[in-house]
N, C-alpha and C positions, 0 to 999 in steps of 0.2 A: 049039494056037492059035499064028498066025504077030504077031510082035509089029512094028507100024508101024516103020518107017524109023526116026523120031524117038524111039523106044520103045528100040530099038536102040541107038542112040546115046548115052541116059542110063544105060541098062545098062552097057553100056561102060565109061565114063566111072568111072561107081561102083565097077566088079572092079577097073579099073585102079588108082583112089585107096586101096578097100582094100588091096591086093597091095601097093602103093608103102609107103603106111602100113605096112604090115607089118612091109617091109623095116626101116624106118626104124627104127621100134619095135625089133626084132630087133639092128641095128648101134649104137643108142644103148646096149641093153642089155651088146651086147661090150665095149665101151669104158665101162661102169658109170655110164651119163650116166642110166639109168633102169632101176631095178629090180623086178625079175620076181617076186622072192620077198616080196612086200609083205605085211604083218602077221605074220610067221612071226620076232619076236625071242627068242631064249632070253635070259632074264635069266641073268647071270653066277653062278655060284655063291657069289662073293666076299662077294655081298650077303646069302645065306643065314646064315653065320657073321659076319657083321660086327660084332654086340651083343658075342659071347664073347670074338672078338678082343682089342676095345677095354678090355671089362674086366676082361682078361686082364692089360691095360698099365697098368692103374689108374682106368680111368675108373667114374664113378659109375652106377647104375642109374638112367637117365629118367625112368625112367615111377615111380621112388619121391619124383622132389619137383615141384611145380608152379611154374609160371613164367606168370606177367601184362605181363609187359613195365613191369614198376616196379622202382625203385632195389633192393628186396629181395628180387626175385626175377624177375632179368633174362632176355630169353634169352639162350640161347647165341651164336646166331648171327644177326643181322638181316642179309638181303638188301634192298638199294634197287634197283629197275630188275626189271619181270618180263618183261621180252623172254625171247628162248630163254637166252641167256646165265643171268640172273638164275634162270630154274626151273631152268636147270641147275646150280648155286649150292643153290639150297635144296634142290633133291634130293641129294644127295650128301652138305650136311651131316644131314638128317635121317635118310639109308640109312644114317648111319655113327653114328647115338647121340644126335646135338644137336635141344634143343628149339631150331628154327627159325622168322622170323619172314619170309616174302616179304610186301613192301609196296609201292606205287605207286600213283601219282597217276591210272592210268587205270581205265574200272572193269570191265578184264576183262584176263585175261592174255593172252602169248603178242606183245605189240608191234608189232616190221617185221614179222613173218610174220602178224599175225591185225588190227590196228589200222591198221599202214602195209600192207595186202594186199598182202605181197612173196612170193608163193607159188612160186616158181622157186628149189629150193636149190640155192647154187654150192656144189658138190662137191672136198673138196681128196682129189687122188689122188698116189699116188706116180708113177714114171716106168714102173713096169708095170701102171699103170691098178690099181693095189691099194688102198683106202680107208684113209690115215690117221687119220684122226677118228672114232674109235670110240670105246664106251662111250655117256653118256646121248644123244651128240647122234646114233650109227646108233640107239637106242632111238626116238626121236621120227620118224626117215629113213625107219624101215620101215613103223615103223605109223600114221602119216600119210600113206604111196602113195608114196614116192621124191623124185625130183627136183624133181616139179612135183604138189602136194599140192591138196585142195580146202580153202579156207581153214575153211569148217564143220568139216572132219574135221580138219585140225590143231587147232583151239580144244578142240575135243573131248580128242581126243589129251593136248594138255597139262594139261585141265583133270580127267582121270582120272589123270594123272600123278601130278598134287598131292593128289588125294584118296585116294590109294592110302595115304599114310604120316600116319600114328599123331601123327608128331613135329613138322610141321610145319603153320604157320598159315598163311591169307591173306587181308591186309587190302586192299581196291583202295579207290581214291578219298579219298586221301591227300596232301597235299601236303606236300612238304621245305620246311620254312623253316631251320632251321640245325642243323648238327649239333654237339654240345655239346664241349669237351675238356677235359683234366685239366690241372691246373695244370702240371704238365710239359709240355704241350704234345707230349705222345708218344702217346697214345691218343684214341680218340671212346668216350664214354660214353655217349651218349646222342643221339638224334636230335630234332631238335620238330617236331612234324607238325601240320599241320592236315585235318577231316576234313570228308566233303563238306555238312555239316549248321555249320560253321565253328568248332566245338571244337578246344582246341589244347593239344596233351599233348605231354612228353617221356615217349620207349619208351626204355627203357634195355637195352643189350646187354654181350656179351663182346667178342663180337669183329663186325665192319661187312663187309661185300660191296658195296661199289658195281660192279651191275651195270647202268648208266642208259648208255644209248649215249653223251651226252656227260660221262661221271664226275660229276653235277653233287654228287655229296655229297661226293669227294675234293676237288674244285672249291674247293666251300666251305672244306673243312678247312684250304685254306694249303697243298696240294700242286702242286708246280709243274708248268706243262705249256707245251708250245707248240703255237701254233693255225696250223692250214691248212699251209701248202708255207714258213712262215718260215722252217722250217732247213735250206730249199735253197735263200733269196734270195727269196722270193717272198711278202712279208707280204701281208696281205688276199684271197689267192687260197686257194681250197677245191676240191674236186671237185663236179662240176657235182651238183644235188641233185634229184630226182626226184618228180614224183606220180604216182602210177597210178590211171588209171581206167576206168571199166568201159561198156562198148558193148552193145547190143544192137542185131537184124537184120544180123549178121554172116551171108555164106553158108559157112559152115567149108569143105564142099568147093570150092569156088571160091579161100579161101586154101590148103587141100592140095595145090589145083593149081600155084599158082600159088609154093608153095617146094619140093614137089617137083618136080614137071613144067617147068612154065616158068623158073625161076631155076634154074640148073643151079649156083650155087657153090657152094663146100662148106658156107657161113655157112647158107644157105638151106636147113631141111627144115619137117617136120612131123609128128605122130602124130593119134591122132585128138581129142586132148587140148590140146596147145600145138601151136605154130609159130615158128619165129623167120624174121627174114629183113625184106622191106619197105624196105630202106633205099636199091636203088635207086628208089623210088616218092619217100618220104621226106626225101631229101634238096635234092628240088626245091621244097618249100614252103617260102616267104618268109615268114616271122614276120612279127607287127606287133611286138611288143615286141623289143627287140635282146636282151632276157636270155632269151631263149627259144630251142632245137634242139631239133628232133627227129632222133633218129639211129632206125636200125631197130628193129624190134618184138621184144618176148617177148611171146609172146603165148597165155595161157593161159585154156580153158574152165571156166567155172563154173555149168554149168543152161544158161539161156538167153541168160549175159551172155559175153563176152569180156573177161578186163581187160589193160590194153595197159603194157607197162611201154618205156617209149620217149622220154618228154617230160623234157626237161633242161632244169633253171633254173642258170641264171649268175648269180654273187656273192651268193652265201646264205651269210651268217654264222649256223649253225644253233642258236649257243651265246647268240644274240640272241634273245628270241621276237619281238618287234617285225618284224626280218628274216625270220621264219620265218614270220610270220603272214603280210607283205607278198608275199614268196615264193609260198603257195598260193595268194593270190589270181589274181596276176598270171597264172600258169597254168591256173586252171579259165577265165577268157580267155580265153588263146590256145588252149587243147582246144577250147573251143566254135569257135571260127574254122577252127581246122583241120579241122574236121570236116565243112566244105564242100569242103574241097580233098580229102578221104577218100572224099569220097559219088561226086568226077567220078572221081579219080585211080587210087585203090587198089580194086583187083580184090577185090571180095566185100563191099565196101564199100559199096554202091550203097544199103541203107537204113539205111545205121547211122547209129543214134543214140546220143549221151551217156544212161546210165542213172544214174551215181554216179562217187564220187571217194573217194579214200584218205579216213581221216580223218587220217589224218598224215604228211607227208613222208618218204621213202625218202631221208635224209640218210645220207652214206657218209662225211662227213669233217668235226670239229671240233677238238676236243682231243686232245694225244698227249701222256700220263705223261712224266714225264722220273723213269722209277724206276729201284730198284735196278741194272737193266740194262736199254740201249734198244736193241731189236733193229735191224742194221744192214742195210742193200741189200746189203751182204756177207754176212753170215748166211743171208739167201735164199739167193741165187744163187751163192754156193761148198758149199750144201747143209750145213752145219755143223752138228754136234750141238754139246752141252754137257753138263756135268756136272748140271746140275741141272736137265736135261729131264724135264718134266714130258708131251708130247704131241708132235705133229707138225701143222705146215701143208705142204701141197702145192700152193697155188692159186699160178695165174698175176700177176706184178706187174701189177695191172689200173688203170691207171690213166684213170678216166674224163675229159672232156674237162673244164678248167678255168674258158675263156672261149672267144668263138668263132674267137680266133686262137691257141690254146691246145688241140689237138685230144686224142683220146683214141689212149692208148697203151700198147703190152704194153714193160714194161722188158724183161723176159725171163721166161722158167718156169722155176721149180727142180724140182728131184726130190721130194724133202723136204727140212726144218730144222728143226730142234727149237727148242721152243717153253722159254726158262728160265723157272722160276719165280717167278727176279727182275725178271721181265719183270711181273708184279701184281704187286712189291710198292712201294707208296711208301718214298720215304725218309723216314728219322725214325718213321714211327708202326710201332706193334708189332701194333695188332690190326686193324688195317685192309688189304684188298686190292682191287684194280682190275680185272676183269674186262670184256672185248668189246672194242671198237673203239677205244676211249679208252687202253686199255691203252698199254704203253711200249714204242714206236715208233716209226723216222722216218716220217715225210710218204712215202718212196719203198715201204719193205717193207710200211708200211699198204695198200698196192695190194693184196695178198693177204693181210694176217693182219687187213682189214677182214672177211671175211670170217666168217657167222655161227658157223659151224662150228668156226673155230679160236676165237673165243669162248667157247664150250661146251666144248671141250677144257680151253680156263683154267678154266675154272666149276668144272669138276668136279674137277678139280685143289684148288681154291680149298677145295670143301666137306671136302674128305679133309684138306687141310694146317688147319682149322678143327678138325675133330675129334681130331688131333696136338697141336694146341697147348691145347686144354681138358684134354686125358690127361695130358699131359705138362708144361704149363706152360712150354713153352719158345715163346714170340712168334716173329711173323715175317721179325722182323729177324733172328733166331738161328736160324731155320731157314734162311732165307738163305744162310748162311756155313757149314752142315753139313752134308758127304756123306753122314754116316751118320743123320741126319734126312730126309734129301730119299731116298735109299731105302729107307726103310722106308715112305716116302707115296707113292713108285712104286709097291715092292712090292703096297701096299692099289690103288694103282687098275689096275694089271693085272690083280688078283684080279677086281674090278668090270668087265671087258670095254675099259677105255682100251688104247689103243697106245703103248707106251713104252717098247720094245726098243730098245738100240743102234743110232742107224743104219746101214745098210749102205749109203746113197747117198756116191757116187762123186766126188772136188773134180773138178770141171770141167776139159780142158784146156790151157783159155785161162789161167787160174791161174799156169801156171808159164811163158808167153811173157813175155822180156825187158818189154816194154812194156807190162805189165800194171799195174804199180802208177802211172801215168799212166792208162790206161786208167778204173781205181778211181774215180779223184780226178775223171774229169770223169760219172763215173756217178753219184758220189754226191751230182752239183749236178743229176743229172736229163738229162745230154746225150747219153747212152749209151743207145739204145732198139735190142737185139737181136730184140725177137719171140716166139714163142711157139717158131722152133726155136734160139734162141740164136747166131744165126749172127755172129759181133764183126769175120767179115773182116779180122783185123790186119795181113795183108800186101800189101790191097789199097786201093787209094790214094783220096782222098776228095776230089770237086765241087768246084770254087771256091763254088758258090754253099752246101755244106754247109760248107763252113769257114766263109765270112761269118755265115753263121745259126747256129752254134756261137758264134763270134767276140760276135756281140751277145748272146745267151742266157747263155753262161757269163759274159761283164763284168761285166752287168748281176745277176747271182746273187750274183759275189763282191764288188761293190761293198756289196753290199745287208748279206752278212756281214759285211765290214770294217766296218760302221759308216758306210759313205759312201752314205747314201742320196741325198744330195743330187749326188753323178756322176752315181749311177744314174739317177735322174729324167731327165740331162741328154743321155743317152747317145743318137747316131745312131745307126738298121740303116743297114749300106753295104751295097751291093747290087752284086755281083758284076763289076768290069769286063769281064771275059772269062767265056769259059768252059772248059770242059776240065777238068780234073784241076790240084791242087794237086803243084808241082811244083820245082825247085832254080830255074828258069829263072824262077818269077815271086812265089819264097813271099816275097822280100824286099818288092817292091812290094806287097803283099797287106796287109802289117802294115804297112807308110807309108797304106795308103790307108786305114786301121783309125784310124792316128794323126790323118790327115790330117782327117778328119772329125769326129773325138773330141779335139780341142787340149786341153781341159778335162782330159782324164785327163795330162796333163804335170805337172801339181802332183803327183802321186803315186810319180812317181819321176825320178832323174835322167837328164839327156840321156847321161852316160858311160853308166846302167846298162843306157837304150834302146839304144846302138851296140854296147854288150858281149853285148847278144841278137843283136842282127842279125849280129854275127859269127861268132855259133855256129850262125846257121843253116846248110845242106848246101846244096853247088852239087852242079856236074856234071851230067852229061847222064844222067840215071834220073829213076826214079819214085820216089816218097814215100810208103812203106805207112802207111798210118793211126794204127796202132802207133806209130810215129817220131814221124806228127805230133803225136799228145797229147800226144809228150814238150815239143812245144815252144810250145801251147799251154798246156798247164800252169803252165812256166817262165812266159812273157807274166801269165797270173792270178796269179802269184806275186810278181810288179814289184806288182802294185796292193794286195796287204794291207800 
C-alpha cells in the first residue's frame, strides 16, 4: 500500500526525530551527560566488612543496646535536612555502625530532587569527562536513570535506600525550634522539635548533621555565616531563585524539532526525554513583575506533564520564609501570564497548559559557613588538592543571574579541587557538621560546590568521620587538625566506592603569568569571568567601555568591604568617552573622568596619593595587555580601603 503524500511526510519527520534523537542520546552519553548503564550499581565491598572493621577499632556492637532519642539513650547520630545531602549523611553513618536518626520538617524525603521537582542532575566531571562524585551520590545517579531522572523513581530510589538499613530511623514532619547546647558552649545536645500533631520534645544525640539547605540548625547554634554575594561587596543580592512547573499538551516532537533541527546552537538539543534550549523564544517576553526572567528551558518529561525549569525570581532572601513565601507567589503569576505568550510564541506550545507547581522553591543561594576552612574562587580554578581531602567537585563556576542588570555567568571550569573536610566543620563545636550548599564557601566557588552532588560527597564524608569519632572519641575539631585521622576516614570511604585519590589535575597556566596575582584580586570581587574554556587573554588589551564597567563594579564592591557603604550608595556608572581599547594615549583621562564624576570618593584618599598613581601610569605609543592593566586597577581599589 502506497502511503498519501502527507503520510509521507509525518513518516519522515518521525525517522528523522528518532535518528537525531538518537544521535543526541549517544553524544550526551560520550561526554557522560547521560548514562546508558542505568540500574546496574555494584555496591562497594567496603560496606560488607564495615561492622568488623569498626569494632575491630573499638566500637561497640549496635544492635546489643537500644536508643529512643532521650537523654539516656541517645542516638548516635541525628541528621537535620533529608534532601539528597541529608540521606546521604544517614546512610553512611548507619552502613558504618551508628544508630541514626534522619528528621525534617517535610513529610516525605528526598527535597530539591523530589519536593522542589529538580529532576536534571548537574554532573561534576573531571577535565576527561571522568565522574568525580562517586560513592552514595553515583549510588542514587544510576538507579534513579542518570542525569534527568523521573521524580517517582527517584523518591522510590531514596526511599528503599533508607529502608534497606537496620540502623537507621525516619521521622518526617517535624519542625526545628531550637537546638539545645552545653554549658560550654562547644556542643549540641539536643534538638526540640515539634511534630505535625504539635507535640514538642527534645531528641537527644551524639553527634548533629545539618543537612537543611539553608544550615538552619547551625543557624541557630551561634555559627557564623555570611549571606548572598556580601563577601564580594554585594549585601542583599542572592542568585536569582527558581520554581518549576509542570505543562501539559506539550507536542514533544515539535520541541525535538525545534532543538535539534531548527536551533542549531550547541546549547540547543534534545532526547526523547528532556530538551534544553528556548531561550531564543524566551527572551522576548516582557514580564509584568520586574522581579521576574525567564531565561531558556530544561525541560524534562514526566507521563503526560513537561516540567519547565526556566523562571527566575529576583531578590529572594530564602533564609526569610515571609520572602520565600512572597517569592512563590509572585511567580505562579507570572507562569500563568506567560503562558499566553508560550501558546502564540514557542513551537509545540500551542495547547499547553499549566498543570502544577513545585511545592518548594529551587533556592541555590543563602547562607555560607564561615568554618574551619572557607573554600576559595582560588581552590576552584587553580584545581588545588588538600591534605584533608575528603572528595572532589568538578562543576562549572555557575553563576546564575542576580538581578536583571546582574546577568548570569560562567567564572570559569576547573578540572577538579578537593573538597576539605574543614570545609563542614564549624568552629568551636566538636560534634556538629554542615553539609550541602550552606557548607563553607565564598559567594564565587559556591557557583559550583552548590551543587547537589558535591553535597553528598561531604555527607558521606560526614557519616564516616561520625562513626570515627563515636570509636575513637576523638571530635571534630581534632580531626580537623590530624593527617593520621583524616586518613584512616579516606581510607574507609574509598573502601565504600567515594573518589579520594590524590589529584592528578594540573595548576593552570595562567597561574604563573607576572600579572596574575592582580588578575586574583579582581576575580575574587567577581570581575574576572573566563567561561567555560577559561580563556583570561592577559596579553590582550581590554574596551574603554570594559574598563568603565570594571571601574564601577569593582569601586562599588570595595567600597562596600571597607566599610564605606555610604560612597558606594553614591557612586556614578561613567559611560565610555570614546571608544577603542584602553591605552598610554588616553588611560590618564579615563581615571580623571572616573574622578571627575565620583568628587565624593576624594575624602578617601589624598590628592598627593591620586597624582603619585597617575604617574605610574605607562605612556608611549603601545598597547596595554589587560594583565598590566589590573595591575593598575588594583592599585586605584587599593587608594580607597
Amino acid at each position: 500500500m502506497r502511503l498519501a503524500k502527507p503520510m509521507r511526510f509525518v513518516v519522515f519527520v518521525l525517522v528523522v526525530l528518532i535518528v537525531l534523537a538518537a544521535i543526541a542520546v549517544f553524544s550526551l552519553a560520550s561526554v557522560g551527560m547521560i548514562n546508558l548503564n542505568i540500574g546496574n550499581y555494584q555496591m562497594p565491598a567496603g560496606y560488607a566488612f564495615a561492622k568488623e572493621m569498626w569494632q575491630e577499632k573499638g566500637m561497640d556492637d549496635p544492635f546489643q543496646r537500644e536508643v529512643d532519642g532521650s537523654s539516656a539513650r541517645p542516638y548516635d547520630v541525628i541528621v537535620w535536612g533529608s534532601d539528597p545531602e541529608g540521606i546521604a549523611a544517614a546512610l553512611a553513618a548507619s552502613r558504618n555502625g551508628l544508630h541514626t536518626l534522619l528528621i525534617d520538617h517535610r513529610d516525605r524525603v528526598g527535597g530539591l530532587f523530589t519536593v522542589g521537582e529538580l529532576n536534571f542532575i548537574d554532573v561534576n566531571y573531571d577535565i576527561n569527562r571522568n565522574l568525580v562524585t562517586k560513592g552514595i551520590f553515583e549510588e542514587f545517579y544510576v538507579q534513579a536513570g542518570g542525569m534527568i531522572f523521573n521524580i517517582e523513581t527517584g523518591q522510590r530510589v531514596f526511599e528503599e535506600m533508607l529502608a534497606g538499613e537496620d540502623l537507621l530511623t525516619v521521622k518526617l514532619e517535624y519542625d526545628l525550634l531550637q537546638p539545645q547546647i552545653d554549658e560550654q558552649q562547644t556542643s549540641v545536645t539536643s534538638i526540640k522539635v515539634r511534630d505535625a500533631n504539635g507535640n514538642e520534645r527534645n531528641i537527644y544525640g551524639r553527634i548533629f548533621i545539618d543537612a537543611s539547605q539553608d544550615a538552619d540548625l547551625a543557624y541557630m547554634a551561634g555559627v557564623p555565616f555570611t549571606l548572598g554575594f556580601e563577601d564580594i561587596g554585594l549585601p542583599g543580592e542572592f542568585q536569582a531563585t527558581t520554581l518549576v512547573f509542570r505543562v501539559t499538551g506539550v507536542s514533544w516532537p515539535r520541541v525535538m524539532w525545534e532543538t535539534i533541527v531548527a536551533d542549531s546552537r550547541p546549547g540547543a538539543m534534545a532526547t526523547f526525554n528532556a530538551a534544553w534550549g528556548y531561550d531564543n523564544f524566551t527572551r522576548y517576553y516582557e514580564p509584568e513583575n520586574e522581579r521576574i526572567r525567564f531565561r531558556g528551558f530544561n525541560m524534562a518529561r514526566q507521563g503526560n506533564e513537561v516540567l519547565l525549569n526556566g523562571l527566575l525570581i529576583f531578590g529572594v532572601d530564602a533564609s526569610d520564609p515571609q520572602s520565600r513565601a512572597e517569592a512563590k507567589e509572585i511567580a505562579k503569576a507570572e507562569a500563568y501570564r506567560f503562558m499566553y505568550f508560550a501558546r502564540e510564541n514557542l513551537p509545540g506550545f500551542g495547547r499547553a497548559t499549566i498543570s502544577g507547581f513545585a511545592e518548594e522553591l529551587y533556592v541555590r543561594q543563602t547562607r555560607h559557613m564561615q568554618g574551619l576552612y572557607r573554600l576559595t574562587i582560588d581552590d576552584v580554578l587553580e584545581h588545588r588538592d588538600h591534605w584533608d581531602r575528603i572528595g572532589f567537585g568538578g562543576y562549572p563556576v555557575d553563576i546564575q543571574p542576580v538581578n536583571p542588570n546582574f546577568p548570569g555567568i560562567v567564572v570559569g571550569e576547573p578540572d577538579k579541587f578537593a573538597i576539605p573536610f574543614r570545609m563542614i566543620v564549624p568552629p568551636d563545636y566538636t560534634n556538629l557538621l554542615v553539609v550541602g550548599r550552606s557548607a563553607s564557601a565564598d559567594s564565587l566557588p559556591h557557583g559550583s560546590t552548590r551543587i547537589v552532588g558535591i553535597g553528598m560527597v561531604q555527607a558521606q564524608a560526614a557519616g564516616v568521620a561520625s562513626a570515627y569519632y563515636v570509636t575513637t572519641g576523638r571530635n571534630f575539631q581534632e580531626i580537623a587538625t590530624s593527617e593520621e585521622d583524616i586518613k584512616f576516614i579516606r581510607g574507609v570511604l574509598a573502601e565504600q566506592g567515594a573518589f579520594v585519590s590524590p589529584s592528578t589535575a594540573q595548576i593552570p597556566e595562567v597561574v604563573n603569568h607576572p600579572h596574575y596575582p592582580a588578575m586574583q584580586e579582581l576575580r575574587r570581587l567577581g570581575l574576572i569571568v573566563v567561561g567555560h574554556h577559561n580563556n583570561y587573554m592577559m596579553e590582550y588589551p581590554i574596551t574603554a567601555g570594559t574598563f568603565f564597567n570594571k571601574m564601577f563594579n569593582g569601586t562599588f564592591r570595595t567600597l562596600n568591604l571597607a566599610g564605606h557603604e555610604t560612597f558606594a550608595d553614591a557612586l556614578n556608572f561613567v559611560v565610555a568617552p570614546e571608544g577603542g581599547d584602553v591605552n598610554p594615549g588616553n588611560i590618564r583621562s579615563f581615571f580623571e573622568e572616573f574622578k571627575r564624576f565620583n568628587p565624593h570618593l576624594n575624602e578617601l584618599y589624598t590628592e598627593e596619593d591620586f597624582n603619585s598613581f597617575m604617574e605610574n601610569l605607562p605612556t608611549g605609543d603601545r598597547e596595554i595587555p589587560r594583565g598590566e592593566l589590573y595591575e593598575y586597577i588594583v592599585e586605584y581599589f587599593n587608594m580607597l580601603r
